[in-house]
C-alpha positions as CSV (number, residue, x, y, z in Angstrom):
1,X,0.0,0.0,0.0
2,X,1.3,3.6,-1.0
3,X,0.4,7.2,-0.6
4,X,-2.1,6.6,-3.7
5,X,-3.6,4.3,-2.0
6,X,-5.0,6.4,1.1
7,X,-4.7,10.3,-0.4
8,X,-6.4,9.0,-4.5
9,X,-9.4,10.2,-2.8
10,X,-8.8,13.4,-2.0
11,X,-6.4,14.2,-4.9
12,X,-9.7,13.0,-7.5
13,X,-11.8,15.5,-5.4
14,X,-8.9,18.6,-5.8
15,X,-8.6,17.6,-9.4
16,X,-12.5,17.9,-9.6
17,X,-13.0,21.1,-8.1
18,X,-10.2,22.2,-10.4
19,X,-12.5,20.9,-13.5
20,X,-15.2,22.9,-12.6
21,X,-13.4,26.2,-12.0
22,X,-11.6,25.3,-15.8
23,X,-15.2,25.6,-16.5
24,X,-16.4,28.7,-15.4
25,X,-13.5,30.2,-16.8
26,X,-13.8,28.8,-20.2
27,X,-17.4,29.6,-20.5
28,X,-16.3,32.8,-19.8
29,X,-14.2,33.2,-22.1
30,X,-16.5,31.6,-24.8
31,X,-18.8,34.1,-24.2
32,X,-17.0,36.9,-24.1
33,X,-16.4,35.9,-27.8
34,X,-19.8,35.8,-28.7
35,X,-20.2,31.7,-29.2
36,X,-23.0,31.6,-26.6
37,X,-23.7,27.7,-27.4
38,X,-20.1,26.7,-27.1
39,X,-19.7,28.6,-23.8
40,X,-23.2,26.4,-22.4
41,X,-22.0,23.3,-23.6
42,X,-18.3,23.7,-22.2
43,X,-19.3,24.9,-19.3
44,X,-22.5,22.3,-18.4
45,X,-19.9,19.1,-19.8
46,X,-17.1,20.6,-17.5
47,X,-19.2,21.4,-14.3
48,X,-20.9,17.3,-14.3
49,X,-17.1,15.8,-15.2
50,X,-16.0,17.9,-12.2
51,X,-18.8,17.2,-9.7
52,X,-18.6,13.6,-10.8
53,X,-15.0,13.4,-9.7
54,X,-15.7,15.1,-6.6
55,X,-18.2,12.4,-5.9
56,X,-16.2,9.7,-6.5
57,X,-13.3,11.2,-4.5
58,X,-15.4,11.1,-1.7
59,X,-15.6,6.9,-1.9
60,X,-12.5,5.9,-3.1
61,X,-10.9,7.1,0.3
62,X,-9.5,3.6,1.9
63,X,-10.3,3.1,5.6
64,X,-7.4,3.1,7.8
65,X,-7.1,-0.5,9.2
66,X,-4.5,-1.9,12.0
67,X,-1.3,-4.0,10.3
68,X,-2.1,-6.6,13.3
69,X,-4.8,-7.8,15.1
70,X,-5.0,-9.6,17.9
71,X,-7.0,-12.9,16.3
72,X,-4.3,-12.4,13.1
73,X,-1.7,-13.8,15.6
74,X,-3.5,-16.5,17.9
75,X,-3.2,-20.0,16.8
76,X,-6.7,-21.6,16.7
């Protein structure tokens, strides 16, 4: 087990929120330039790619677990 395998989580949700705010900021900028459909469609494609990565973020955090355990070790 790595770092990915605890922190994946929250780097997929970082990622996502990044996604969404690369949204915003194209529509923006599509819209400033007059291509009002372009600027929608980036912007609603962006916003559910980023919420859907903040979602799964939120479940692909592993629980933290002891190494050992007590019945791991006595002989039955």
């Amino acid at each position: 087990m790595g770092w990915a395998s605890f922190e994946l989580g929250g780097l997929v949700r970082v990622l996502g929120v990044l996604v969404v705010l690369g949204g915003i900021v194209l529509a923006i900028y599509e819209f400033s330039l007059g291509n009002r459909t372009t600027a929608l469609v980036a912007f609603v494609a962006l916003l559910v790619l980023g919420l859907a990565m903040v979602s799964w973020g939120s479940y692909s955090r592993k629980q933290n677990t002891p190494i050992g355990r007590v019945d791991d070790v006595q002989g039955k």
